[in-house]
C-alpha positions as a Markdown table, in Angstrom:
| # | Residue | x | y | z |
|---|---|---|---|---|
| 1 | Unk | 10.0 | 95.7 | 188.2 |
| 2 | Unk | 10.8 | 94.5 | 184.7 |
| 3 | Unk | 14.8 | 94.1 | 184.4 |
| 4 | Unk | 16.1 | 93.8 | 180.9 |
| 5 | Unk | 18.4 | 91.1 | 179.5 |
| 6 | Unk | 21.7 | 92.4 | 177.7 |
| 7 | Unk | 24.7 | 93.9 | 178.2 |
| 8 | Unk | 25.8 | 97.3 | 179.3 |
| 9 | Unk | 28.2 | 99.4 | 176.7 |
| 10 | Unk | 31.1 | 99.1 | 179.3 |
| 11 | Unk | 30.9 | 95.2 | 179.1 |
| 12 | Unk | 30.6 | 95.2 | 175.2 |
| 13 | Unk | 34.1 | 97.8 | 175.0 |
| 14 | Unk | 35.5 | 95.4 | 177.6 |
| 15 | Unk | 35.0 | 92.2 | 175.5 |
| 16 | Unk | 36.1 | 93.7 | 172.2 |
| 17 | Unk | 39.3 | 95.2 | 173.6 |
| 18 | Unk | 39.8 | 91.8 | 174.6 |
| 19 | Unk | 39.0 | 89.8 | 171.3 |
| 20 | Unk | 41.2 | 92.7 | 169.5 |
| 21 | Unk | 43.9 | 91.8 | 171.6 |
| 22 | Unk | 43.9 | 88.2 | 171.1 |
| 23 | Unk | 43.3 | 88.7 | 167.9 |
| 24 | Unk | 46.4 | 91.2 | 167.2 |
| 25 | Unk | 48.8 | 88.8 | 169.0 |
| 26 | Unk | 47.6 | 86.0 | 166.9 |
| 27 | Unk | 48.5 | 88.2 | 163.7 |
| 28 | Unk | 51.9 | 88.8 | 165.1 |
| 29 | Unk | 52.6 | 85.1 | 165.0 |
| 30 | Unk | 51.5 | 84.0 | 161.7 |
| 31 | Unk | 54.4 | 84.7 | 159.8 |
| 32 | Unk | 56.0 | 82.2 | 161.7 |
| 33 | Unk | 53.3 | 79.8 | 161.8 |
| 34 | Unk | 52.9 | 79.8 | 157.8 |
| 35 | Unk | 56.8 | 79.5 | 157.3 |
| 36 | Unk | 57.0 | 76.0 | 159.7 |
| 37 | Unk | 54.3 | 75.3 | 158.0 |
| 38 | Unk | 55.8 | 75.4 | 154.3 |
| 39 | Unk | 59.2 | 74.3 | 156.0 |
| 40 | Unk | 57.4 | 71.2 | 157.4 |
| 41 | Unk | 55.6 | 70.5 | 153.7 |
| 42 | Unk | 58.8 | 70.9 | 151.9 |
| 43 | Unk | 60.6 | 68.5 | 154.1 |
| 44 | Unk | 57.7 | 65.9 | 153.9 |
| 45 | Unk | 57.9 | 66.6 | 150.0 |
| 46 | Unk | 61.6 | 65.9 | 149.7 |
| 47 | Unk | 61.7 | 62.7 | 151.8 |
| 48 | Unk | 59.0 | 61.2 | 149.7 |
| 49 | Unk | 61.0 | 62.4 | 146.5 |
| 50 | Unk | 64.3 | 60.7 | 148.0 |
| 51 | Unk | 61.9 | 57.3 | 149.0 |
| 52 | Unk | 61.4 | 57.2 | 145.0 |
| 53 | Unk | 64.1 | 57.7 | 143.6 |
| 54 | Unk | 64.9 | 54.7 | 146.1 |
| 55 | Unk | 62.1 | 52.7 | 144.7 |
| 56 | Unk | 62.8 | 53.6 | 141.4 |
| 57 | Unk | 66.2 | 52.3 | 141.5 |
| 58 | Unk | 65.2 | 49.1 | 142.9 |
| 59 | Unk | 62.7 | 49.0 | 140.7 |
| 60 | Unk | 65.2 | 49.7 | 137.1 |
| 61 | Unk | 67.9 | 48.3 | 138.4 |
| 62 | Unk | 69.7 | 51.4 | 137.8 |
| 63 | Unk | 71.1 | 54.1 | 139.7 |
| 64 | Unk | 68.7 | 56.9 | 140.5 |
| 65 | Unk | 70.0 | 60.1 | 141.8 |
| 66 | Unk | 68.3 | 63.3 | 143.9 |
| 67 | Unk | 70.7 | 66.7 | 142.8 |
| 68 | Unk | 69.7 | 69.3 | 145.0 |
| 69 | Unk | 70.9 | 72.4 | 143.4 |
| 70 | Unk | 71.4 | 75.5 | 145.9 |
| 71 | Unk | 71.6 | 78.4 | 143.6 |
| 72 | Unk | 68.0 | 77.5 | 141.7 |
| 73 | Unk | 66.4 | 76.0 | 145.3 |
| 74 | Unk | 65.4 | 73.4 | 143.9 |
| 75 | Unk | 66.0 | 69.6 | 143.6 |
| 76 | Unk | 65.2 | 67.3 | 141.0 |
| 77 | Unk | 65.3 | 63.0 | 140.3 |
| 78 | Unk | 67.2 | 62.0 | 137.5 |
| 79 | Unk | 68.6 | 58.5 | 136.3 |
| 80 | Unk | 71.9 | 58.8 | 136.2 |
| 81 | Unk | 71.7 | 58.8 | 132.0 |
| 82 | Unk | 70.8 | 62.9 | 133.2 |
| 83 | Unk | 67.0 | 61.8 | 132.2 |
| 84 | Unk | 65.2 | 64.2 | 134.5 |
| 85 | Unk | 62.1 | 62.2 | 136.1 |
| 86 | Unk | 61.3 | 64.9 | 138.7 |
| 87 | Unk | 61.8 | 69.0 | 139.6 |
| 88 | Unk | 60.5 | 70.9 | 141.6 |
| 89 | Unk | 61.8 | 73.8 | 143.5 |
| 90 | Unk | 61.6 | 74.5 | 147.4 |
| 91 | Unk | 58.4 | 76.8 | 148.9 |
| 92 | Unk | 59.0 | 80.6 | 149.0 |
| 93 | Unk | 60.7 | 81.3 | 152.0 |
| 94 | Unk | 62.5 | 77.8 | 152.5 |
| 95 | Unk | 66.0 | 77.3 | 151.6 |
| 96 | Unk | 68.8 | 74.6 | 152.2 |
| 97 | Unk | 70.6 | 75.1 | 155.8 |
| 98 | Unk | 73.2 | 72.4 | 154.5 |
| 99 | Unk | 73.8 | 69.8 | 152.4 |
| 100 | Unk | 75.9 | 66.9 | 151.5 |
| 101 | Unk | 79.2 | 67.8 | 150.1 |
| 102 | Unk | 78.7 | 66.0 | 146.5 |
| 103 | Unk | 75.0 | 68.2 | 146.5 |
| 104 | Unk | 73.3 | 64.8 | 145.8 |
| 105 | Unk | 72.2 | 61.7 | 147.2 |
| 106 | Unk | 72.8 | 58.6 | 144.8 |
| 107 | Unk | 70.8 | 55.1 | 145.1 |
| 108 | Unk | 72.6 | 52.5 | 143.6 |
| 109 | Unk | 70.6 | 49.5 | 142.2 |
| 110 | Unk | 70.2 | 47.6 | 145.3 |
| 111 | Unk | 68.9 | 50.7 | 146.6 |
| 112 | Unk | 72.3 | 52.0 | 149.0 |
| 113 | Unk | 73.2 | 54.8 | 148.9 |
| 114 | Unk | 76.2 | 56.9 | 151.5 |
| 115 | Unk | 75.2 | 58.9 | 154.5 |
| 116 | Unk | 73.6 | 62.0 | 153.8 |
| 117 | Unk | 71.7 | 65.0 | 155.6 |
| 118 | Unk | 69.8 | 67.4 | 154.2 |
| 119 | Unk | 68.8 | 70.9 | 156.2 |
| 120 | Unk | 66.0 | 72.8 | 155.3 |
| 121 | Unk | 65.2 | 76.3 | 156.9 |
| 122 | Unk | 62.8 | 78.9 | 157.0 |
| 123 | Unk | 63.4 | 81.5 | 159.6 |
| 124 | Unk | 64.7 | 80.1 | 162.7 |
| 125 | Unk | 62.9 | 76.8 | 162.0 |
| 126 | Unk | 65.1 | 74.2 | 160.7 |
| 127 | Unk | 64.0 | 70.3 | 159.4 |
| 128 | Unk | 66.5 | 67.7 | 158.6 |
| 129 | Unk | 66.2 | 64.5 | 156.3 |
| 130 | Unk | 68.8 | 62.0 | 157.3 |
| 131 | Unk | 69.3 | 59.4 | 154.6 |
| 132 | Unk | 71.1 | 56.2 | 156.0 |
| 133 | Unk | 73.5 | 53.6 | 153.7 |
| 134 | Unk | 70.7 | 51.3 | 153.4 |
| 135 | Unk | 68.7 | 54.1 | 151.9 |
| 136 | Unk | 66.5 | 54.5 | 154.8 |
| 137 | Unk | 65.2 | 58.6 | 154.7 |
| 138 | Unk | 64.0 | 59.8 | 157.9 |
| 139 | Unk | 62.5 | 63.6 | 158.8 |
| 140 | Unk | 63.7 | 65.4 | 162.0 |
């Protein structure tokens, strides 16, 4: 007797239902995965703006200054003659949680600056960028 190779009809129903369902659930969730995503992006892009303006202080000899401006969401590195060196605003979706009560983080020359902390949020997924005296700017 010659048996042939394959599947039935029933196992081939069975296995799509299956894939569908995965499938359907993993839909469901990316909404949330693609706003930590641009939460996690925006953070990373801030710190490193906050890490120049650092440098570029040390670097002048000047004070630099990060304004983070609520109402546009956006933030944006300017010397503190109001030369604007950087803008940029925050992903669709992203928004400041909190932030420091002067709205900006100031490097002075020597690159110190006062304690601040920045929240970003997207849904219920929140990052914060802690930025130490010494200047130090750190992502949690």
């Amino acid at each position: 007797m010659v048996r042939m190779h394959g599947f039935s009809l029933f196992e081939l129903v069975a296995c799509l239902a299956l894939v569908a369902t995965i499938a359907g659930g993993a839909a469901l969730r990316l909404p949330d995965i693609l706003a930590r995503v641009r939460l996690s992006g925006a953070a990373q892009r801030l710190s490193a703006a906050l890490r120049q303006a650092r440098g570029h202080a040390l670097e002048r000899g000047s004070p630099v200054e990060v304004a983070l401006d609520d109402a546009r969401q956006m933030w944006e590195v300017r010397e503190v003659s109001a030369a604007t060196l950087v803008r940029e605003p925050l992903p669709p979706g992203v928004a400041f949680a909190s932030l420091p009560a002067s709205r900006r983080v100031r490097f002075s020359a020597l690159g110190t600056t006062e304690n601040a902390t920045i929240a970003l949020g997207a849904g219920t997924s929140v990052r914060r960028i802690v930025v130490n005296q010494r200047g130090r700017v750190r992502v949690q």
